[in-house]
N, C-alpha and C positions, 0 to 999 in steps of 0.2 A: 327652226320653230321652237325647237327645245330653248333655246340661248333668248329669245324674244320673250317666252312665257317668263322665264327668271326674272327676263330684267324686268318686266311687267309687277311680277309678283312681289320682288324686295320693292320697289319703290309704290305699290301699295302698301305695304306694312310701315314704310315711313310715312307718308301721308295720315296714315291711322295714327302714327305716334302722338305727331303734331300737332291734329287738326282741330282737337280741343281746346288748347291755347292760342295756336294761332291760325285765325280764321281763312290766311290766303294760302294755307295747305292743301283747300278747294281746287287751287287748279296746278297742284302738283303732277298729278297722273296726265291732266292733260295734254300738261306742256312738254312732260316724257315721252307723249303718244305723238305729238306733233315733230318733238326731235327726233323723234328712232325715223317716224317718217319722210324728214328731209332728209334722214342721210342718207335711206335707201334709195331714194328718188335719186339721189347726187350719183348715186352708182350707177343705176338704171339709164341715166341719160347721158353718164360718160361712159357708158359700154357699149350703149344702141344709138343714142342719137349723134353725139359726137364724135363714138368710136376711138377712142383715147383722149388720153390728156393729161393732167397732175393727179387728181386721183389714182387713177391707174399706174402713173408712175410711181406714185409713193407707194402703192402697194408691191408694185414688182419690185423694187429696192430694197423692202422692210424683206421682202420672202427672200431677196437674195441674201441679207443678213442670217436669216433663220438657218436658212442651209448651210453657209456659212459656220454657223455656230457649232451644227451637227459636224462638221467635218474637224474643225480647227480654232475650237472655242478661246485659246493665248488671243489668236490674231484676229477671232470676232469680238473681246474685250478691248484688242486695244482699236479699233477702229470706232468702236461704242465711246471708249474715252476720249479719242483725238482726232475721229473723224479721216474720213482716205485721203491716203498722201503717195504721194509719188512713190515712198517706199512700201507702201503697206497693199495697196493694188494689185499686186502681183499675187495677191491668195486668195482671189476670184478667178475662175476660170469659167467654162462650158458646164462642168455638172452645178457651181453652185448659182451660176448667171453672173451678169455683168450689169452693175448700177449704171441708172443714167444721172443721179444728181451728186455725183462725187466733187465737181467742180465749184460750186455751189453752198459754201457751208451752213448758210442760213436754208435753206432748202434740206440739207441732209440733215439736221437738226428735225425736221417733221419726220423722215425716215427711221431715225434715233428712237422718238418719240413713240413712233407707232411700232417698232420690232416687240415689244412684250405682248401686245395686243396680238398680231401675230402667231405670239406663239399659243397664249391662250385659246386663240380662233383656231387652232389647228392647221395654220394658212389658207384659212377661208377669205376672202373676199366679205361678202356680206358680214361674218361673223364680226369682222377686225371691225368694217362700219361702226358696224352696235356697238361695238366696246366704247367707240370713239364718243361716239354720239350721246350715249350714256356719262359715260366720266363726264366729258367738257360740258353736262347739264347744271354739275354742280358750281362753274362760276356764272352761270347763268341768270342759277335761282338765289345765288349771296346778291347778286346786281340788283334783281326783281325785291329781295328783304328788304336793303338800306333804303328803298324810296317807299316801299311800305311804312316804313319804319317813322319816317319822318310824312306823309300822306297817308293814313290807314282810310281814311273816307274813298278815296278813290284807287282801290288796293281793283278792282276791277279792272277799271283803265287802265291803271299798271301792270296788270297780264296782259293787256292786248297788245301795249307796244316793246315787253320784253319776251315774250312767250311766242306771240302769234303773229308777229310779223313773218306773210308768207317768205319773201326773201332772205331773211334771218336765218330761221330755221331751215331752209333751205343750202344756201352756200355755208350757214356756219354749223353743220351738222355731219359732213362727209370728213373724209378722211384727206385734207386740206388745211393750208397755213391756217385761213380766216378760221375756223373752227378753234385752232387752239391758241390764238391769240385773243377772239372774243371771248373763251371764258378764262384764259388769261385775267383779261381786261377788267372781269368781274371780280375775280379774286382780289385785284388790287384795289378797286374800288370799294369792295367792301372789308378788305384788312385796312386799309386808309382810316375809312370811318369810322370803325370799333377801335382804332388802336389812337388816333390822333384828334379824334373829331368827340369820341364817346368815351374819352381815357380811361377803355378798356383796356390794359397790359398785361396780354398775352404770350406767351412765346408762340402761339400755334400764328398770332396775329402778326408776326413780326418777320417771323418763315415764309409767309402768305405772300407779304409785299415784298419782299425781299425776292422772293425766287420768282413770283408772276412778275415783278419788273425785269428780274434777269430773261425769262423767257418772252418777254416783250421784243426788248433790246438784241436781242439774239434773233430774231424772227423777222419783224417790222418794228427799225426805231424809231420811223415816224409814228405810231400812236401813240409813244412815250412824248415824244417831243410836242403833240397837243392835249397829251396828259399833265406837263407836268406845269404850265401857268396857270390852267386852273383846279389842280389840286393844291399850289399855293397859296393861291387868292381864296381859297374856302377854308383854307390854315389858319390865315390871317383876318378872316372875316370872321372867325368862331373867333380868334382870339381879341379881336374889337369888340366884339360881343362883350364879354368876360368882363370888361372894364363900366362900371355903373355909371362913369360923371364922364358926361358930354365934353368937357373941356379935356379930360385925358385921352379919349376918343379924339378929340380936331387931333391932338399932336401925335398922337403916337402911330396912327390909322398910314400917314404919310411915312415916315419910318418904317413901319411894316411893309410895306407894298415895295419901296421901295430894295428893303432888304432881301425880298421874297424874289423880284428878278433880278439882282446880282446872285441870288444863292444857284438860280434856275440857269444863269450864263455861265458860271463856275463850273455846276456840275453837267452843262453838255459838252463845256471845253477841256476835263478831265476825262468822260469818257469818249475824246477826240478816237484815239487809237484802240479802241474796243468797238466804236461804230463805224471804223472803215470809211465807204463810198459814204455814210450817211454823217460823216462829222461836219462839225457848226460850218467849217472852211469849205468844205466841198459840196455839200448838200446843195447849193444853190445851182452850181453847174451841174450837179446830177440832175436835179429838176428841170431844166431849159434842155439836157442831153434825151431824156427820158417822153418830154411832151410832144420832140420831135418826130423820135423815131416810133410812137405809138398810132401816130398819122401817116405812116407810111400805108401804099396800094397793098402790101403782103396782110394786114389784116383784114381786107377783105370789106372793105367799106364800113366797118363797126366803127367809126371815127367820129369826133368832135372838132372844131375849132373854137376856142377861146379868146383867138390870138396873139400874136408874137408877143415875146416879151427878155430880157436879158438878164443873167443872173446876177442880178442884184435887189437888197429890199423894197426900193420905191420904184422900180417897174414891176416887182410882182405885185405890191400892193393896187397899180391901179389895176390890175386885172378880179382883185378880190372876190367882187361881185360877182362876174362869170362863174368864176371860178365855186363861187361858194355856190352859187345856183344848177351850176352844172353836178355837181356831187350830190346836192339835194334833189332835184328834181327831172334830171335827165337819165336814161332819155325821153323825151315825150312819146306821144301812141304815134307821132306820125314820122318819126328816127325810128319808130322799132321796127326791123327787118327780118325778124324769124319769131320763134314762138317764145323763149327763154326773153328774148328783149321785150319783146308786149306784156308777156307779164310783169314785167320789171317797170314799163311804162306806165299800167292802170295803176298800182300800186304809187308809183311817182307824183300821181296826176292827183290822189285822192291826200296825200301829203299836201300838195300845194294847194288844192281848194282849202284845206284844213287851215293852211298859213294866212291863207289872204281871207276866211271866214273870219280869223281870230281878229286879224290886224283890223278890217272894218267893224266890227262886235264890240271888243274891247277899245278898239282907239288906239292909235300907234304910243302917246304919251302915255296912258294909263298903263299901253302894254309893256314898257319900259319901267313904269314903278312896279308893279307887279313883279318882274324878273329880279328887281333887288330886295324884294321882303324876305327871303330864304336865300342861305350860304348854297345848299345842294342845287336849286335852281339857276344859281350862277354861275356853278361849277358844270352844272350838266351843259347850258349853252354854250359858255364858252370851250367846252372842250367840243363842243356839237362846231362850233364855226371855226375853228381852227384847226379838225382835223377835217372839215368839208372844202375849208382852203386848202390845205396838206396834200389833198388827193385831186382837187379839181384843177389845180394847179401843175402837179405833174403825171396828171393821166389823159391822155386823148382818147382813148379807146374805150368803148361801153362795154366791151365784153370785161376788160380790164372794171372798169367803174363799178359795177354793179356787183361785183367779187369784194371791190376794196372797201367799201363804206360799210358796211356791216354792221363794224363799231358805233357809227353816226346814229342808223336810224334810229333806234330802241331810246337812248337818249334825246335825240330830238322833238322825237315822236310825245313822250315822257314831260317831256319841259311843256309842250304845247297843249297835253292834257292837265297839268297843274296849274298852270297859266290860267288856262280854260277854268278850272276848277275856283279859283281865286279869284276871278271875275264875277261866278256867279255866286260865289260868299257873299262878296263886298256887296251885291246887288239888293239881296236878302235882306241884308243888315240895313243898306239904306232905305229899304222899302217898309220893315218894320218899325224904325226910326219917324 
């Protein structure tokens, strides 16, 4: 209680800093109040309802570190530095416990992550939660700034689909990958936009993206890998911008784009050997190895089919569709089989009315100009349908699915309220017209 009041307390006194100038400071506390919330929930229901799981095991990991440290801090630093190995193993035993994700290093990397939190917690459980839940707020609320930034009229709706999305703050709020890759996610996206988009040159902006791409990369390199065409296509669409005469724009617009994915094929086949199973060369049979055995009977019926497909580009692309529609909108109320999936269903369900209201509202053509009048809203979708392929593609499993997308909705969600918003601009204007 003591450690909730605090965090409660400092992040009023920043709200007060703020909230004079900038008026979406309003639902700072709130959204603090909704994260501390899901991450307790996330403990609460992998200690009682599930009875174990990654939560749980990253915490017993990080506590084996801790103890660890107490006994033989040489060999708890260099494990911190290099992660367990074959030779370094042997200085865990029975008093300080035995990790389960030593095999795993993108997995022991969230262990890493959370030993300070640990030690701060006093090796509480609940305490380390809050730490988590609190820190990864602030790539949260940079994510929820930059589209403020550029829509302050619908700075509302922009809390709802980055703040209040039940699922969000839920899975990305416990003591879990998803947690610290979505606000990862946020850091990058908005040191991107102040450093490259707002040629703000910062060093604090430069560390930002720098290190939340390293912790990307290192965790799940698939969200880099539908991060990074269109944060180059928003690169290059600012810098089209930039140029005043229409005929410099035909020529140059084709050059850029162009330039933008050989720079994007260069740099996933330079960090081939830093992403392991997920490099340009393997990544595809991982995906066809991975959508298999996620269908297996040992999950317990939480399954999808999409369909077969072979790892190559033009059989995964005719799967796209599925594949994108299953990430967005599955599972439906009538796949959901326990309590955690129906509410992942209503939530689902209330997305795609959203989808298919727009699309017949606005008009499928009008919705596609719309989408190209702002760089950020063609950055948000396309990185919305490419990491919603990325996942539906190689996930069968909804208990799986509804962990991974994470990154998707808030963005999705986001593009669909601006969309919406620009619609009913254009309406106004013609009606006053």
């Amino acid at each position: 209680p003591f450690v909730l009041l605090l965090i409660l307390y400092l992040s009023l006194l920043t709200q007060n800093k703020h909230i004079a100038t900038r008026p979406e400071y309003k639902y700072y506390m709130k959204g603090i109040i909704v994260k501390l919330f899901g991450g307790l929930s996330v403990c609460f229901v992998y200690s009682y309802y599930y009875q174990g799981g990654d939560t749980v095991g990253y915490f017993h990991d990080s506590l084996c570190m801790t103890n660890l440290a107490s006994k033989n801090f040489p060999a708890f630093m260099n494990i911190m530095e290099n992660g367990i190995t074959r030779e370094n193993y042997h200085f865990f035993d029975k008093d300080v416990g035995y990790p389960y994700y030593y095999k795993d290093t993108a997995t022991f990397i969230v262990v890493r992550i959370a030993v300070p939190f640990v030690f701060l917690s006093f090796k509480s459980f609940l305490v380390t939660t809050l730490f988590f839940a609190w820190v990864s707020y602030a790539g949260v609320w940079r994510l929820y700034t930059v589209f403020v930034e550029e829509f302050p009229e619908i700075s509302k709706e922009l809390a709802l689909a980055f703040l209040f999305i039940p699922s969000v703050f839920f899975w990305g709020s416990g003591l879990l990958k998803d947690t610290i890759t979505f606000s990862a996610l946020g850091f990058y996206i908005h040191a991107f936009y102040k450093l490259l988009i707002r040629k703000n040159i910062r060093v604090s902006y430069i560390l930002a993206l720098y290190l939340s791409a390293m912790v990307i990369l290192a965790i799940k390199p698939y969200i880099f890998f539908a991060l990074l065409p269109g944060s180059l296509l928003w690169l290059v669409g600012t810098m089209v911008k930039s140029f005043k005469a229409v005929i410099i724009r035909f020529f140059i617009t084709p050059v850029l784009i162009f330039s933008a994915i050989f720079f994007a094929y260069i740099a996933l086949l330079s960090l081939g050997d830093s992403l392991g199973t997920y490099a340009i060369d393997t990544v595809l049979e991982r995906a066809v190895i991975v959508n298999q055995d996620l269908k297996q009977d040992y999950y317990k019926g939480n399954s999808f089919d999409i369909g077969d497909f072979d790892a190559n580009i033009g059989s995964m692309i005719t799967k796209a569709p599925q594949a994108i529609a299953a990430t967005l909108f599955r599972p439906y109320i009538w796949e959901a089989n326990n309590i955690v999936m129906f509410a992942s269903a209503i939530e689902n369900t209330l997305m795609l009315l959203l989808t298919i209201y727009l699309i017949i509202t606005v008009r499928f053509i009008k919705f596609i100009k719309i989408v190209f009048t702002h760089h950020l809203l063609v950055f948000s979708l396309i990185f919305s349908l490419f990491f919603a392929f990325a996942i539906g593609i190689s996930t069968s499993n909804f208990g799986s699915l509804v962990r991974y997308k994470i990154p998707v909705l808030p963005l999705y969600v986001a593009s669909l309220l601006i969309i919406k918003h620009y619609d009913k601009k254009q309406k106004l204007i013609e009606q006053e017209s």
